[in-house]
N, C-alpha and C positions, 0 to 999 in steps of 0.2 A: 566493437560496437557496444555502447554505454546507452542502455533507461535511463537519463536523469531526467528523475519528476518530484515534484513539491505537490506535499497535500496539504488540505487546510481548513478551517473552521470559518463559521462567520457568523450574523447576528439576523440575518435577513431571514425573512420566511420561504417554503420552498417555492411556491407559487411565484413570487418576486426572483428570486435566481434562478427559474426556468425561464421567466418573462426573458432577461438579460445571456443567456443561453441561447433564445432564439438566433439570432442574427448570426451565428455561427451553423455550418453544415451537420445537419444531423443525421450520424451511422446508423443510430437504434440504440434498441434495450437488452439489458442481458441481466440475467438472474444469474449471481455469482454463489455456489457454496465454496467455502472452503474448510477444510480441517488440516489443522498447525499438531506437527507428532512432535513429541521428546522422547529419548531414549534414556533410560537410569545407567547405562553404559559409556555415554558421549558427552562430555561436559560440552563441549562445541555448540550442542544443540541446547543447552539449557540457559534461560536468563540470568541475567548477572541480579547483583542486590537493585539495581533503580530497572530491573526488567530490559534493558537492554539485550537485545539477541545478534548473537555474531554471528549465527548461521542458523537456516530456517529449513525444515523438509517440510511440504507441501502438498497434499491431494486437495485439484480444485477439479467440481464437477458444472460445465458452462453447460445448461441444457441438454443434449444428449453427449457434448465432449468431455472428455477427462485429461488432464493435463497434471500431468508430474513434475515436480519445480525443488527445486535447492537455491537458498541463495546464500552466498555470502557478501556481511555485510562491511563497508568501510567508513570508519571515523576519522575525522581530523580532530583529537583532543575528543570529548563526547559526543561531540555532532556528528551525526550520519551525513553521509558526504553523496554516496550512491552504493549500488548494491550489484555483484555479478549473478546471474541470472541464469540458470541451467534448465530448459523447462524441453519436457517431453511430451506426446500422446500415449495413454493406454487406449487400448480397446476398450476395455469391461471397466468401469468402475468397482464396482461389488467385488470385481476379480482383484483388483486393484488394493482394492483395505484390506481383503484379507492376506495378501502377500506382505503387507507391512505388519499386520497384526500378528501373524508368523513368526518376522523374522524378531517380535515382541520390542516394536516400537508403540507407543501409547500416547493414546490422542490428548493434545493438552487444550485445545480451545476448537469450537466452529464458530465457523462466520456466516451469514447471508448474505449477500449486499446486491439491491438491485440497483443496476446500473445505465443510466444516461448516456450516450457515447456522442462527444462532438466533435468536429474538425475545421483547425483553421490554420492556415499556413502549415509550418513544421508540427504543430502544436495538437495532442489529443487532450482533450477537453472531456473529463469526466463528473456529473454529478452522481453521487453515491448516497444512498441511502440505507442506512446498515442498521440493520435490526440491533438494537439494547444498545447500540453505539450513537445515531443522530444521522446529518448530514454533514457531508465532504464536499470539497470539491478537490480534484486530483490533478496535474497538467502535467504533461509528459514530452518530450522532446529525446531522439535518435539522436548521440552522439557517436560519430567513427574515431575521434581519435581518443587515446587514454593518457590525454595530457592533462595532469591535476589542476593546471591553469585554464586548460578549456573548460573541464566540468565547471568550475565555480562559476566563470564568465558565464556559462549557460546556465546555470541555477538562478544568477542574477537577472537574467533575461527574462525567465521563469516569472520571477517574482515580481516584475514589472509590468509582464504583462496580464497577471491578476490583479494587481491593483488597479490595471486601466480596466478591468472591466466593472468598477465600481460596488463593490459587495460592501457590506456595513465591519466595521472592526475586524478586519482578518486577521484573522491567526495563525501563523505557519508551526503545524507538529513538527517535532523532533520525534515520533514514532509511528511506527504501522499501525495499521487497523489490529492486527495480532495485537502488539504491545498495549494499546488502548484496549482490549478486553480484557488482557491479563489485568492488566490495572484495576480494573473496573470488578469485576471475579474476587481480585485479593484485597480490594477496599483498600488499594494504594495511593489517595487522594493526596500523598506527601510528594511524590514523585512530580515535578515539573514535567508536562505533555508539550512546553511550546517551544519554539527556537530563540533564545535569546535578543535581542537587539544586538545587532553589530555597532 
């Protein structure tokens, strides 16, 4: 089982993409923190020169849940393709950081991001609002099988069906909310954030 989701930028104000957000079922909101660790021991975990990350450890704390996360990521050529996904429950938060803090992994970036949660068809529908970042929107789609030729057909689907929801000049990133603060942290404004035109 494969997350593939497209996130992405656009030109519209938030009021106007919540307007357009309506007609879709609404789960609710969720305050998301996160903190992104590196380790001076793991090259694995550390960005390449354009910030690209091959693999990512994770404490995210969802209101009173804690959720422990690994990902690793997959390119085709530099484009991120999807990402395999390892995510746990702690108990304690607090118990949580210090067990990483221990084993002397070090926190490279946090994040806020309060979140929109919608649902349509297969389809979760997120607007994001991330502190020192802007807004997102995120669409997400459960794939079962781990055929390279499905992922992409559903990427494409993906992307269809944001555009049919009418947003002003959309953007599709080529990186995570991580990568967009590292960037933004290291004043790496030379680094392309968008996916190419095919």
């Amino acid at each position: 089982m494969k997350e593939i989701e497209i996130l992405v930028t656009f030109d519209n104000e938030k009021e106007d993409v919540l307007k357009k957000l309506d007609k879709f079922e609404y789960i609710g909101d969720k305050d998301i923190y996160d903190t992104y660790y590196v380790d001076d021991l793991r090259e694995n975990l550390k960005p390449e020169s354009n910030l690209r990350t091959n693999e990512v450890f994770r404490i995210r704390r969802k209101e009173t849940e804690c959720l422990v996360t690994y990902k690793k990521n997959h390119f085709e050529g530099n484009r991120w393709i999807y990402s395999d996904e390892y995510e746990t429950k702690a108990d304690d938060y607090k118990i949580m950081e210090k067990i990483v803090e221990m084993l002397g992994l070090k926190t490279q970036i946090k994040i806020y991001n309060k979140r929109k949660i919608y649902k349509y068809k297969d389809y979760e529908i997120v607007f994001e609002d991330v502190e020192d970042l802007g807004y997102f929107i995120e669409v997400e789609k459960i794939l079962e099988s781990d055929d390279e030729q499905d992922i992409k057909s559903v990427k494409k689907e993906i992307r269809n069906f944001i555009y049919s929801m009418g947003l002003e000049n959309v953007r599709e990133l080529d990186m995570g909310k991580n990568q967009l603060m590292l960037r933004k942290l290291l004043n790496r404004e030379d680094i392309n954030i968008y996916v190419d035109e095919e």
